[in-house]
Structures are given as structure tokens and as C-alpha cells.
PDB file of N, CA, C, O and CB in Angstrom:
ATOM      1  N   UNK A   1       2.189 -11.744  12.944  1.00  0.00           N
ATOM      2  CA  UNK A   1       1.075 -11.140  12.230  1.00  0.00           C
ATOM      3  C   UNK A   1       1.194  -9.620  12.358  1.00  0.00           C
ATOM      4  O   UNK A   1       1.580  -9.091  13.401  1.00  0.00           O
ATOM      5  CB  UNK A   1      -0.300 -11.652  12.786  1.00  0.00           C
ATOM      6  N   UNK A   2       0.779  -8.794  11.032  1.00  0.00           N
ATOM      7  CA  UNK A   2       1.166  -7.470  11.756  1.00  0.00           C
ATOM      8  C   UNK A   2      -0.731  -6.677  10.686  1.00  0.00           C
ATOM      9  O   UNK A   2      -1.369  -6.903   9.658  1.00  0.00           O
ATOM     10  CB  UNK A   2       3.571  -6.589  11.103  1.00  0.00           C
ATOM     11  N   UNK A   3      -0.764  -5.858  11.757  1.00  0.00           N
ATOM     12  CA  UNK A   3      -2.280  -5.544  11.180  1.00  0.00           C
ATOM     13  C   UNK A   3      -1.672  -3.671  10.366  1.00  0.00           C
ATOM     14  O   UNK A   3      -0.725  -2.993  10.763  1.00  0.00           O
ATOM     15  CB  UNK A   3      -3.951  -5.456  13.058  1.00  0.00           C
ATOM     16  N   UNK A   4      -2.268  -3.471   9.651  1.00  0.00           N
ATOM     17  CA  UNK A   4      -1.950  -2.266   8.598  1.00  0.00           C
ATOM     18  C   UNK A   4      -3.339  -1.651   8.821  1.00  0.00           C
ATOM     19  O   UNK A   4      -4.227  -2.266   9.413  1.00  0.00           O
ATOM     20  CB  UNK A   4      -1.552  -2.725   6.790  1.00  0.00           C
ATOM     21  N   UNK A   5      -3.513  -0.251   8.257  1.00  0.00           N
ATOM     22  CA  UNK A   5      -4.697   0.485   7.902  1.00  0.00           C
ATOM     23  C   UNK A   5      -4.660   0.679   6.613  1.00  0.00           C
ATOM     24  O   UNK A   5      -3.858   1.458   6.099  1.00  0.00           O
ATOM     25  CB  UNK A   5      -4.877   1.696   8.547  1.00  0.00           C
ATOM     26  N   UNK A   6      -5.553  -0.033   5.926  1.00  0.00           N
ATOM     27  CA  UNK A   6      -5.384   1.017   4.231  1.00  0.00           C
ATOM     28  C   UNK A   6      -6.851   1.657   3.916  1.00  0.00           C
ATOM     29  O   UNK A   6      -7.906   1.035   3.792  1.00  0.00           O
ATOM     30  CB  UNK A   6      -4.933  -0.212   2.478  1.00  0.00           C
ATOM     31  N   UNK A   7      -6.677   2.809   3.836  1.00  0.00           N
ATOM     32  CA  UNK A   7      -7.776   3.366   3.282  1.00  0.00           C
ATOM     33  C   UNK A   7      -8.934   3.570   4.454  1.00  0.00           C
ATOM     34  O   UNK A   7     -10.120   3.843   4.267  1.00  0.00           O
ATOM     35  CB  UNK A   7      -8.221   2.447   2.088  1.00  0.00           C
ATOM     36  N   UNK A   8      -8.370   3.396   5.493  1.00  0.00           N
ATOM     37  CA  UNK A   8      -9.026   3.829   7.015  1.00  0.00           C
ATOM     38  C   UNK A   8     -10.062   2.297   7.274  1.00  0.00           C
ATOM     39  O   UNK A   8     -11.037   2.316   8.026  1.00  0.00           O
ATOM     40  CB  UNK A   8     -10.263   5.725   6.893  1.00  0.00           C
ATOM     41  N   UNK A   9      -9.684   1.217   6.607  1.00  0.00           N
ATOM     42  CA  UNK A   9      -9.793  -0.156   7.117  1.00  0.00           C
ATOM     43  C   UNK A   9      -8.892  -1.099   7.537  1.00  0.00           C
ATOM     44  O   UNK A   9      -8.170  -1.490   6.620  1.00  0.00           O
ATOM     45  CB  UNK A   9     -10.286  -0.720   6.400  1.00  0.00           C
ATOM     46  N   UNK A  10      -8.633  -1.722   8.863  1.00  0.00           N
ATOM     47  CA  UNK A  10      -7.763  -2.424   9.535  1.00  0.00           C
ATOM     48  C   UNK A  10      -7.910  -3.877   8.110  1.00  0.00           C
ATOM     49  O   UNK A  10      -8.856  -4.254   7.418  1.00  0.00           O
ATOM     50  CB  UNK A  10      -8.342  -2.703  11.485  1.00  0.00           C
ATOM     51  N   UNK A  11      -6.330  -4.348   8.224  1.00  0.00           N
ATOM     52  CA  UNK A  11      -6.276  -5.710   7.564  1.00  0.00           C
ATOM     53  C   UNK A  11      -4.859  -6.277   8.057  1.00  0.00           C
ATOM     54  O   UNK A  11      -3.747  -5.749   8.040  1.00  0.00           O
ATOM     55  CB  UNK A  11      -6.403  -5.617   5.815  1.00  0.00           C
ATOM     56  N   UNK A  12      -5.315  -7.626   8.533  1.00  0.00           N
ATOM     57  CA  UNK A  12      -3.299  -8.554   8.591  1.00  0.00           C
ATOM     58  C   UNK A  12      -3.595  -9.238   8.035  1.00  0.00           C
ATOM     59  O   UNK A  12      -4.582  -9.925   7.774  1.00  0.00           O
ATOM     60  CB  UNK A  12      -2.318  -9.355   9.887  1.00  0.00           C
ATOM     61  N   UNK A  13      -2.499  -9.051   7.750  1.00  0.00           N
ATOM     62  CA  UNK A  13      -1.581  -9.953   7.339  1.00  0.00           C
ATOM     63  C   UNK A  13      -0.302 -11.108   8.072  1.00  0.00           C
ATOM     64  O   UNK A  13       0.250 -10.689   9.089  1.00  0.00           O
ATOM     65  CB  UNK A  13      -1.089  -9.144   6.654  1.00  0.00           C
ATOM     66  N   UNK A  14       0.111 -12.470   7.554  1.00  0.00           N
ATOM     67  CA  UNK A  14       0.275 -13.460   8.624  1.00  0.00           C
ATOM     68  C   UNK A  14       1.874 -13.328   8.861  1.00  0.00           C
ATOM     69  O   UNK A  14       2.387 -13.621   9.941  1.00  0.00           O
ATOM     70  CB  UNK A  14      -0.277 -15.067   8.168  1.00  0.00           C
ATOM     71  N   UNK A  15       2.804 -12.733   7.450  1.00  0.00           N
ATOM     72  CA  UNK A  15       3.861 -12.407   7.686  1.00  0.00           C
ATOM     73  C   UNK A  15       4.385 -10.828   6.813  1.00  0.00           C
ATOM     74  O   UNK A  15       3.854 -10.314   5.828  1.00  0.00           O
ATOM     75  CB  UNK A  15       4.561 -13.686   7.419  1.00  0.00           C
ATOM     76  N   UNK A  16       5.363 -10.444   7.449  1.00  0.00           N
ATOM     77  CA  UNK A  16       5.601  -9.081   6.778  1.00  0.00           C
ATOM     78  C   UNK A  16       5.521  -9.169   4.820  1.00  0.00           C
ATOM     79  O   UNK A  16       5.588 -10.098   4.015  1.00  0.00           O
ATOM     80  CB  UNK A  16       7.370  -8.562   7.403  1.00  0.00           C
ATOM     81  N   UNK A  17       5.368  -7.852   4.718  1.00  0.00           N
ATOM     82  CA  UNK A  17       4.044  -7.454   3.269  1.00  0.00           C
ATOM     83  C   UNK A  17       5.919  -6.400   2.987  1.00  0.00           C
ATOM     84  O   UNK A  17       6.689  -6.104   3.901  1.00  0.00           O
ATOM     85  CB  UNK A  17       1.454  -5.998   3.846  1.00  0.00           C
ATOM     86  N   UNK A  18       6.090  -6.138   1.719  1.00  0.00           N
ATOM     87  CA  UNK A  18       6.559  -4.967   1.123  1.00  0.00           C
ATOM     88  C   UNK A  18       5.172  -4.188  -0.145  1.00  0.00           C
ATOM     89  O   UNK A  18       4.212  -4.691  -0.729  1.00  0.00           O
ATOM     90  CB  UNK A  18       8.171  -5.550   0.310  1.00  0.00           C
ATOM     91  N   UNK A  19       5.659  -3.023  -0.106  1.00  0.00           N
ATOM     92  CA  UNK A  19       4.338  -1.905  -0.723  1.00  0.00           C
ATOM     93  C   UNK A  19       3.986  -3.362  -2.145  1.00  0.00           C
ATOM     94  O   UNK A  19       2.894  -3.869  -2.404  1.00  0.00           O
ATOM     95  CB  UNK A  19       5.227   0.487  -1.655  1.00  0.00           C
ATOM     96  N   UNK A  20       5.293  -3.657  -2.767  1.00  0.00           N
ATOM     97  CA  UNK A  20       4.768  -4.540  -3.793  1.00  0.00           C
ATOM     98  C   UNK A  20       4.107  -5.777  -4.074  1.00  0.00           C
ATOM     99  O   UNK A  20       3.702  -6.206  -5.154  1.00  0.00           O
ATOM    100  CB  UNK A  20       5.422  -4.680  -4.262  1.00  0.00           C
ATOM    101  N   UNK A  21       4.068  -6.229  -3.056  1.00  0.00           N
ATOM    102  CA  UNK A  21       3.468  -7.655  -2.485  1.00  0.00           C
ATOM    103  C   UNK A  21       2.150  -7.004  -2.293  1.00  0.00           C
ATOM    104  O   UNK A  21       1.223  -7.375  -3.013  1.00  0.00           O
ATOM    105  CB  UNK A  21       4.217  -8.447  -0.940  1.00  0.00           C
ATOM    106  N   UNK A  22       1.938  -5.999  -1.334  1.00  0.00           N
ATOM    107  CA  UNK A  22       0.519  -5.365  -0.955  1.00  0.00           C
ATOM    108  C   UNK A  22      -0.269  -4.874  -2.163  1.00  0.00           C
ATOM    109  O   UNK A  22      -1.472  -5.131  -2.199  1.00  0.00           O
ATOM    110  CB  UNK A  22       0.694  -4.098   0.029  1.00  0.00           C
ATOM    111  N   UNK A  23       0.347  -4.132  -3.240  1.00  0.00           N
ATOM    112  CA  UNK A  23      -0.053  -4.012  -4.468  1.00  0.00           C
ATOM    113  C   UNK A  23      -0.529  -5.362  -5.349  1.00  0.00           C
ATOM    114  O   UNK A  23      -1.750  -5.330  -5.507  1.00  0.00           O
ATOM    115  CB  UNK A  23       1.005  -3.349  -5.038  1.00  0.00           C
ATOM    116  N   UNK A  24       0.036  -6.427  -5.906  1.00  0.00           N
ATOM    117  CA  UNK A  24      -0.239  -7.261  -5.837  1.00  0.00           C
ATOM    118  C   UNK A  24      -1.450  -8.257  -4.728  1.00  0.00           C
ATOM    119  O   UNK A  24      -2.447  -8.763  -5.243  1.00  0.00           O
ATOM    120  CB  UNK A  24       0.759  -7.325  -5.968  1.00  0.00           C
ATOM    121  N   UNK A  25      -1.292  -8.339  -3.911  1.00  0.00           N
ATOM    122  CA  UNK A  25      -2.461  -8.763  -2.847  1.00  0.00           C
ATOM    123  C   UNK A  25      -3.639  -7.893  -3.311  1.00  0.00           C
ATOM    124  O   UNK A  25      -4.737  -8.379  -3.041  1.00  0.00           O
ATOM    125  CB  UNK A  25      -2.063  -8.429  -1.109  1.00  0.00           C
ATOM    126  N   UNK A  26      -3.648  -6.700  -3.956  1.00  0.00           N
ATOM    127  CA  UNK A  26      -4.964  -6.153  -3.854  1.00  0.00           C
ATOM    128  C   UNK A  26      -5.342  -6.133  -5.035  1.00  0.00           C
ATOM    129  O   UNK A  26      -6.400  -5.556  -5.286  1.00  0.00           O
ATOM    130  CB  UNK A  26      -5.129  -4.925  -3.263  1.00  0.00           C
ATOM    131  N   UNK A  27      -4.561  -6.778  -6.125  1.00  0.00           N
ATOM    132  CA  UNK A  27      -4.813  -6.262  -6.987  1.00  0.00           C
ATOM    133  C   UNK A  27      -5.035  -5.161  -8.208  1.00  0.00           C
ATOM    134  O   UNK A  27      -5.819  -5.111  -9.156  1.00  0.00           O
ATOM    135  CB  UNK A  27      -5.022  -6.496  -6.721  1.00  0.00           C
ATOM    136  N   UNK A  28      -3.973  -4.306  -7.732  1.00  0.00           N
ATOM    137  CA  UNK A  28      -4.000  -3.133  -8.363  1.00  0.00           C
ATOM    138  C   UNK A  28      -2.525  -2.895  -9.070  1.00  0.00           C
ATOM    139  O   UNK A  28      -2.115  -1.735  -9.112  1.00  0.00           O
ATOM    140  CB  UNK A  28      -4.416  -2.043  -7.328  1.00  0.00           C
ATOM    141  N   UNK A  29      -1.730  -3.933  -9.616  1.00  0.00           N
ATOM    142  CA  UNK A  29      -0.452  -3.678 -10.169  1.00  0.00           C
ATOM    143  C   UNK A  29      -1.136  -3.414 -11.548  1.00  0.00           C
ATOM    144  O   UNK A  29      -2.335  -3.490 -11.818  1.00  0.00           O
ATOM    145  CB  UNK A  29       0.764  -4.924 -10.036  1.00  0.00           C
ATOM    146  N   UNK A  30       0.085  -3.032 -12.486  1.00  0.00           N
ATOM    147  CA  UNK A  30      -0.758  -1.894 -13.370  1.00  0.00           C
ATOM    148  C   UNK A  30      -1.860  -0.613 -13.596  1.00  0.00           C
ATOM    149  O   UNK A  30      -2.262   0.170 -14.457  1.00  0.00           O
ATOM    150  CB  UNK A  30      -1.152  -2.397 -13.851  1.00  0.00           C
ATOM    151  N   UNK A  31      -1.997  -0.904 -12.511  1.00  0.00           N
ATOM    152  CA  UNK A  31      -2.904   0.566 -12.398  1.00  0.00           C
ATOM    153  C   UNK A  31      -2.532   1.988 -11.922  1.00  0.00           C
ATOM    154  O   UNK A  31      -2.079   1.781 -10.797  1.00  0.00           O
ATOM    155  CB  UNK A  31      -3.934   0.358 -11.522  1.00  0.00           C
ATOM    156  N   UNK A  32      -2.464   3.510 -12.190  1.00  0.00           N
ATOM    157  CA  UNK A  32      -1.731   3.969 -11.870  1.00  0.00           C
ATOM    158  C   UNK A  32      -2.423   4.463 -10.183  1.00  0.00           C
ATOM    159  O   UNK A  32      -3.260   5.253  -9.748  1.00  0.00           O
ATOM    160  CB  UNK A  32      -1.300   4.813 -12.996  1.00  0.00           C
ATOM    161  N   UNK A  33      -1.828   3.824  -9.854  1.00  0.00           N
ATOM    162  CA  UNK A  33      -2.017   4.256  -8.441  1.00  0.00           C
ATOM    163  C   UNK A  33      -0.835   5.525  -7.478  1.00  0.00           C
ATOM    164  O   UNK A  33       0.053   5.946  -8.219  1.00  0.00           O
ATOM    165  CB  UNK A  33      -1.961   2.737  -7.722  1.00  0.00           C
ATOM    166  N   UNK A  34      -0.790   6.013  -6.229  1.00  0.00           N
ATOM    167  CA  UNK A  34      -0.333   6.879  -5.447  1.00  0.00           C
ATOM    168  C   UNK A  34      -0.210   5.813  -4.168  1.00  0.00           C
ATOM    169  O   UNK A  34      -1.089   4.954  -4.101  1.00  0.00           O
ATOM    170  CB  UNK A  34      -1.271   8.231  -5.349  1.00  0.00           C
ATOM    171  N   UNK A  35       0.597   5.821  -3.381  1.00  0.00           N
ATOM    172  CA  UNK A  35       0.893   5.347  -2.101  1.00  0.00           C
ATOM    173  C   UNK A  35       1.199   6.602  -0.774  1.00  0.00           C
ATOM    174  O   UNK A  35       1.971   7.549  -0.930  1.00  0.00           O
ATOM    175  CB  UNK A  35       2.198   4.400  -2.392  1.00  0.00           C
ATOM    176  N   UNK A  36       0.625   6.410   0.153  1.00  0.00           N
ATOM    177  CA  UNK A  36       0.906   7.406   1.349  1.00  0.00           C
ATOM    178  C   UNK A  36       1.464   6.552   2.280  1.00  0.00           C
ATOM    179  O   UNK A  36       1.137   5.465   1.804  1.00  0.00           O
ATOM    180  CB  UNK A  36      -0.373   8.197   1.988  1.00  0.00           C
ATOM    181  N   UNK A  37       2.136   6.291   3.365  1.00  0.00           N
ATOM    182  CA  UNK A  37       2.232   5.679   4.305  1.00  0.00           C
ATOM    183  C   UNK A  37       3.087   6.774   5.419  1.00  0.00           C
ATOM    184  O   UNK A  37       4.120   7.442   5.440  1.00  0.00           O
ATOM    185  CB  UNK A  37       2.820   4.333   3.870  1.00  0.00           C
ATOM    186  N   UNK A  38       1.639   6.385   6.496  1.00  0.00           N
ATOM    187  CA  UNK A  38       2.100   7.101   7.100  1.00  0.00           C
ATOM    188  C   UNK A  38       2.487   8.560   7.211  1.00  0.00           C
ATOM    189  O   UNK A  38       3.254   9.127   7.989  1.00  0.00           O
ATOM    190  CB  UNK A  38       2.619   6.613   7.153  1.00  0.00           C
ATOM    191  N   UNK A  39       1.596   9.094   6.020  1.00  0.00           N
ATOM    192  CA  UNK A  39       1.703  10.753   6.081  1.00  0.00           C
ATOM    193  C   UNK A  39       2.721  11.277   4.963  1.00  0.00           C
ATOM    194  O   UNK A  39       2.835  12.454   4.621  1.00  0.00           O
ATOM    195  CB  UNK A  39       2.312  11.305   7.670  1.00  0.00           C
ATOM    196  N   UNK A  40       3.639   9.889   4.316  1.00  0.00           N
ATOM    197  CA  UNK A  40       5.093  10.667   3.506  1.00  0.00           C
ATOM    198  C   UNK A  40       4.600   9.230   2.340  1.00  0.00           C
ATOM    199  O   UNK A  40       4.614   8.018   2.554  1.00  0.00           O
ATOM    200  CB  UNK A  40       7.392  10.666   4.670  1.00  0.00           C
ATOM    201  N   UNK A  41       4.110  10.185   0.839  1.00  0.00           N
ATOM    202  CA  UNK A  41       4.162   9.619  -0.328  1.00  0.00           C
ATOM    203  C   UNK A  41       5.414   8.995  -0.366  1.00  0.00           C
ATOM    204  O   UNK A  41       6.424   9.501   0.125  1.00  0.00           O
ATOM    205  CB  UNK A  41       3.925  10.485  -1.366  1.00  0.00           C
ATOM    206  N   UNK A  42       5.362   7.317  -1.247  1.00  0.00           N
ATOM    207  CA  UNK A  42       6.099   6.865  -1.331  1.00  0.00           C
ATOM    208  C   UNK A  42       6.326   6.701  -2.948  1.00  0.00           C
ATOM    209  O   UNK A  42       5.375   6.726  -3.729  1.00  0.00           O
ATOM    210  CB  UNK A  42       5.977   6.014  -0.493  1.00  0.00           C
ATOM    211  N   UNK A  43       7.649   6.536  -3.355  1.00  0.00           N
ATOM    212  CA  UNK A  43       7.661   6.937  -4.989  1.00  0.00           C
ATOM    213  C   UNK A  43       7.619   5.447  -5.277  1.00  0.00           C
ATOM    214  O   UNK A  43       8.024   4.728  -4.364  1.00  0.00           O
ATOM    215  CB  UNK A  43       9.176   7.930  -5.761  1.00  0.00           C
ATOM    216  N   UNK A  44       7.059   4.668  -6.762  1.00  0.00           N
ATOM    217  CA  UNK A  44       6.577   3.686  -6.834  1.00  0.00           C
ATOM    218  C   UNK A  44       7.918   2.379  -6.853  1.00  0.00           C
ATOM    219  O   UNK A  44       7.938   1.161  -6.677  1.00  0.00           O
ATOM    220  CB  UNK A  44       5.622   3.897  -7.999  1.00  0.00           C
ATOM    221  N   UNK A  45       9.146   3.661  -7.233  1.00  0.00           N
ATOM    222  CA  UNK A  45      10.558   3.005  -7.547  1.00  0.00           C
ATOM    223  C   UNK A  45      11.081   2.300  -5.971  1.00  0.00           C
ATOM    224  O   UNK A  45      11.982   1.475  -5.821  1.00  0.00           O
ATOM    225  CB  UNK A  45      11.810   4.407  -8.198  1.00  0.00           C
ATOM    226  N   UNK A  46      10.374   2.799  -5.102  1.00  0.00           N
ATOM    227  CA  UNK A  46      10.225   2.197  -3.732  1.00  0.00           C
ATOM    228  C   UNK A  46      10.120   1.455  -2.837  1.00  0.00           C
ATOM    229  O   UNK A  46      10.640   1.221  -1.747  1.00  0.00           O
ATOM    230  CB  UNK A  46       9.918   2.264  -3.466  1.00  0.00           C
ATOM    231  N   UNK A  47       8.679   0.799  -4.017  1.00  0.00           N
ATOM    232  CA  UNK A  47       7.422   0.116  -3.052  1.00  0.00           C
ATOM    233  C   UNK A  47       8.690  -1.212  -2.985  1.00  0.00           C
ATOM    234  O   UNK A  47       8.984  -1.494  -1.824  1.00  0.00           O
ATOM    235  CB  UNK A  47       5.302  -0.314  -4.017  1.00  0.00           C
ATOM    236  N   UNK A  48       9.160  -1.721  -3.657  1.00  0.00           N
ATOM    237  CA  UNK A  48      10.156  -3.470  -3.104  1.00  0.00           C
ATOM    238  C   UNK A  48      10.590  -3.187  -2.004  1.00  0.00           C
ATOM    239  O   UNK A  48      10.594  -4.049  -1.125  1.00  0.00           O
ATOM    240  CB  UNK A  48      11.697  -4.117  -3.990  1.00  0.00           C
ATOM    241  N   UNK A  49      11.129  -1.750  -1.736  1.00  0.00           N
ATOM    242  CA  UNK A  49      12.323  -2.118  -0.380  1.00  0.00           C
ATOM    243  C   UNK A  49      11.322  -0.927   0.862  1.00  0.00           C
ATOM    244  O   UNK A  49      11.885  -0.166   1.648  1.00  0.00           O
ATOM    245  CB  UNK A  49      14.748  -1.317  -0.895  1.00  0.00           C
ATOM    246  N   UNK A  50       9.814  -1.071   0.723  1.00  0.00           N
ATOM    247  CA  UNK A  50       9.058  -0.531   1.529  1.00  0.00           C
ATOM    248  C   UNK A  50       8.768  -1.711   2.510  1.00  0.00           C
ATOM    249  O   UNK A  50       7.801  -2.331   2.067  1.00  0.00           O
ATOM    250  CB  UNK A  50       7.924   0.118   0.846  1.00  0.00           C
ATOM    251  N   UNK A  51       9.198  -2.227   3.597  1.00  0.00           N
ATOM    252  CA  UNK A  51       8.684  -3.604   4.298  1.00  0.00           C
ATOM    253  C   UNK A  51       7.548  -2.744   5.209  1.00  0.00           C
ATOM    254  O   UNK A  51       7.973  -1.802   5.878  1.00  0.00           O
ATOM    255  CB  UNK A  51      10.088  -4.659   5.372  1.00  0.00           C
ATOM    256  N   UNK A  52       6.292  -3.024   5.236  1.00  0.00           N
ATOM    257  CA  UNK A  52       5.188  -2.838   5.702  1.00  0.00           C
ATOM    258  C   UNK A  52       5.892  -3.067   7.298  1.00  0.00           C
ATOM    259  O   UNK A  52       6.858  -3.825   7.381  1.00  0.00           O
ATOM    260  CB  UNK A  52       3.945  -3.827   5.032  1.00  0.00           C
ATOM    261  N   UNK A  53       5.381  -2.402   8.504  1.00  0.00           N
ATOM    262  CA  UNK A  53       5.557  -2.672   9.494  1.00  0.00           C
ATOM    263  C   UNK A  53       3.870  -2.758  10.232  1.00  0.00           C
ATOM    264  O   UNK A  53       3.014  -2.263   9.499  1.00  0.00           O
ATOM    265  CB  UNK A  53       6.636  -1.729   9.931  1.00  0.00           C
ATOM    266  N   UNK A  54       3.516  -3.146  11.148  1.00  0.00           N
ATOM    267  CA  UNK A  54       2.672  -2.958  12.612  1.00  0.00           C
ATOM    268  C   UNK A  54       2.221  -1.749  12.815  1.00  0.00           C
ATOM    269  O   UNK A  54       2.869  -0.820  13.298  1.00  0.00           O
ATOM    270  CB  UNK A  54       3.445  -3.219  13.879  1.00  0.00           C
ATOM    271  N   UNK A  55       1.309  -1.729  12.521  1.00  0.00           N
ATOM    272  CA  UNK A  55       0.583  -0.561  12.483  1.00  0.00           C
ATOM    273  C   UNK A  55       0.493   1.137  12.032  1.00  0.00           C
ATOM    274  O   UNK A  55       0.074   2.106  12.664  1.00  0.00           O
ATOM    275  CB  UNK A  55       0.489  -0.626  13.363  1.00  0.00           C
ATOM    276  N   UNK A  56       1.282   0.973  10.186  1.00  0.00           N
ATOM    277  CA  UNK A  56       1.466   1.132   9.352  1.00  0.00           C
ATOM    278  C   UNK A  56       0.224   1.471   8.945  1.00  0.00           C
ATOM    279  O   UNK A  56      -0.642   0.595   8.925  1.00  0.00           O
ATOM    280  CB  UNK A  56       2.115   0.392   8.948  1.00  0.00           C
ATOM    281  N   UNK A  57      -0.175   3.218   8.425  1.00  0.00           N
ATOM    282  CA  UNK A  57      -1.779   4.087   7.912  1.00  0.00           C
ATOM    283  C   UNK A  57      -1.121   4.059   6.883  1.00  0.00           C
ATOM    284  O   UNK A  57       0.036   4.472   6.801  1.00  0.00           O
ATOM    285  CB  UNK A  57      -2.517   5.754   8.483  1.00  0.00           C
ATOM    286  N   UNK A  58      -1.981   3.414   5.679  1.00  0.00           N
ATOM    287  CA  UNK A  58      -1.518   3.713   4.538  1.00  0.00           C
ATOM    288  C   UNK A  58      -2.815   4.330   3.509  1.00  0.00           C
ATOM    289  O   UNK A  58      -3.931   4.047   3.944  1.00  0.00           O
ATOM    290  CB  UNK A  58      -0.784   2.410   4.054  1.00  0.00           C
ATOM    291  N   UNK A  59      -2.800   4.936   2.526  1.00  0.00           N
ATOM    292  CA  UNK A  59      -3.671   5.342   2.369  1.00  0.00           C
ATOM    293  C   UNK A  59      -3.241   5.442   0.325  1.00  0.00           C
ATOM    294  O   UNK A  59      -2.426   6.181  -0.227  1.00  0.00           O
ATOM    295  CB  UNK A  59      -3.926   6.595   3.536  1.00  0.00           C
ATOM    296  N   UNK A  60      -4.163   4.398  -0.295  1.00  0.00           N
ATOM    297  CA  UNK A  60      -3.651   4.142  -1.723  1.00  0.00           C
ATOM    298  C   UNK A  60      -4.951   4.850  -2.379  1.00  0.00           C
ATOM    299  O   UNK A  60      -6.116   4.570  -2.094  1.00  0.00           O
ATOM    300  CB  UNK A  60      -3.344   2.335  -2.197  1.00  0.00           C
ATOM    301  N   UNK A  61      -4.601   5.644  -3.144  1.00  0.00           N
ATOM    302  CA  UNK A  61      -5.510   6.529  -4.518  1.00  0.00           C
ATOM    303  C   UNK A  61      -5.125   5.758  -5.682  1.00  0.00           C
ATOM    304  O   UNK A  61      -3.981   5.450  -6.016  1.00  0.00           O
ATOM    305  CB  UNK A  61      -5.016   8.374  -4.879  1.00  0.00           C
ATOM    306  N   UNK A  62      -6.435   5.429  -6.376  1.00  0.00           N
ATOM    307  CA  UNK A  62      -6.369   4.933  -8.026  1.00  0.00           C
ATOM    308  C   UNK A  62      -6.511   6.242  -8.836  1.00  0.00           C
ATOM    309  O   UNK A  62      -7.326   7.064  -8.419  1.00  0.00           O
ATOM    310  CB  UNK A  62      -7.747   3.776  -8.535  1.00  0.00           C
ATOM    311  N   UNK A  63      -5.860   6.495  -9.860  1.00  0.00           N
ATOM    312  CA  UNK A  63      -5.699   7.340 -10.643  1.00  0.00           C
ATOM    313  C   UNK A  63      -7.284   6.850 -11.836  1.00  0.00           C
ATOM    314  O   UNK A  63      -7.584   5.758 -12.319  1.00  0.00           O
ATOM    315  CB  UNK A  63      -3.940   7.249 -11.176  1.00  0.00           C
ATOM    316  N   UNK A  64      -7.903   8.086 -11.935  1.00  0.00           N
ATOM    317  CA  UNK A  64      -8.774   7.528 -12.585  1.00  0.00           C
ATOM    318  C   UNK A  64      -9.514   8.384 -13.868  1.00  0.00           C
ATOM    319  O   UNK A  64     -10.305   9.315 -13.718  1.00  0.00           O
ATOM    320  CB  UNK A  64      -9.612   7.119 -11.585  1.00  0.00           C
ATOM    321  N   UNK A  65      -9.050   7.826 -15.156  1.00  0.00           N
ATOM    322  CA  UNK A  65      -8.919   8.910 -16.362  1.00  0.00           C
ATOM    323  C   UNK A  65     -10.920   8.495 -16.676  1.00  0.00           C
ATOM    324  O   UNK A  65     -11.628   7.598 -16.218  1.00  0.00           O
ATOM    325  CB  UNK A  65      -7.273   8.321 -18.110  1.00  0.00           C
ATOM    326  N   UNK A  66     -11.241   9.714 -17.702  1.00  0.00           N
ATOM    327  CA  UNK A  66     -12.308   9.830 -18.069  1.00  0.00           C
ATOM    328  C   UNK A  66     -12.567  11.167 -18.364  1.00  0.00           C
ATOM    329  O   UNK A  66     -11.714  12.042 -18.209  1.00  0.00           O
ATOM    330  CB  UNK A  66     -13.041   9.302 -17.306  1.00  0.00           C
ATOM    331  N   UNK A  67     -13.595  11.361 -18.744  1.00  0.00           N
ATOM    332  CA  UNK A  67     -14.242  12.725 -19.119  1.00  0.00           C
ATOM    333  C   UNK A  67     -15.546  13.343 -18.755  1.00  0.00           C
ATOM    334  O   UNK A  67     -15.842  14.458 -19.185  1.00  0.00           O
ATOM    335  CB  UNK A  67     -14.328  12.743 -20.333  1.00  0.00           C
TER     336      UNK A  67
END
């Protein structure tokens, strides 16, 4: 089990997560989102070969258009 921070809330997960699986799990594929982990933006061409580790701060922004 490895527990993550996203968005300054603890969550585990039962086996290791990559950024795209976690995207998916939350529901936010298609959306334009930003990824931080750990202090160093991750580019989205990334997120498959990002394997989430143990206590892993991640911190995801939704891009959000309007006027």
C-alpha cells in the first residue's frame, strides 16, 4: 500500500499508481490539468512512466477557462 498527498490530502492506494492511472482514478483525463510532484512539474508526455512512490506531495491544478 503506498499513501500519496494530493492537493495537501493524504490518499492510498493498494498497489503502485503511475501519474496516468491517478489521472484516471480521479477523474480528470481530458481536462487540462498541471501536475507537481514533489516540487518538479511533470510534463503530461510523462505521466505513463511517472510510477507514484510512498509518500509522494503531489499537487494537481485544473486549468479553468471563462470570463
Amino acid at each position: 500500500m503506498i499513501q500519496l498527498t494530493i492537493n495537501g490530502q493524504p490518499q492510498q492506494f493498494e498497489s503502485p499508481i503511475n501519474l496516468t492511472q491517478l489521472v484516471e482514478h480521479l477523474a480528470l483525463q481530458g481536462k487540462r490539468i498541471a501536475i507537481e510532484r514533489n516540487g518538479e512539474i511533470i510534463a503530461r508526455s510523462q505521466f505513463a512512466a511517472q510510477m507514484l512512490e510512498h509518500g509522494d506531495q503531489l499537487e494537481i491544478v485544473v486549468a479553468v477557462g471563462g470570463g
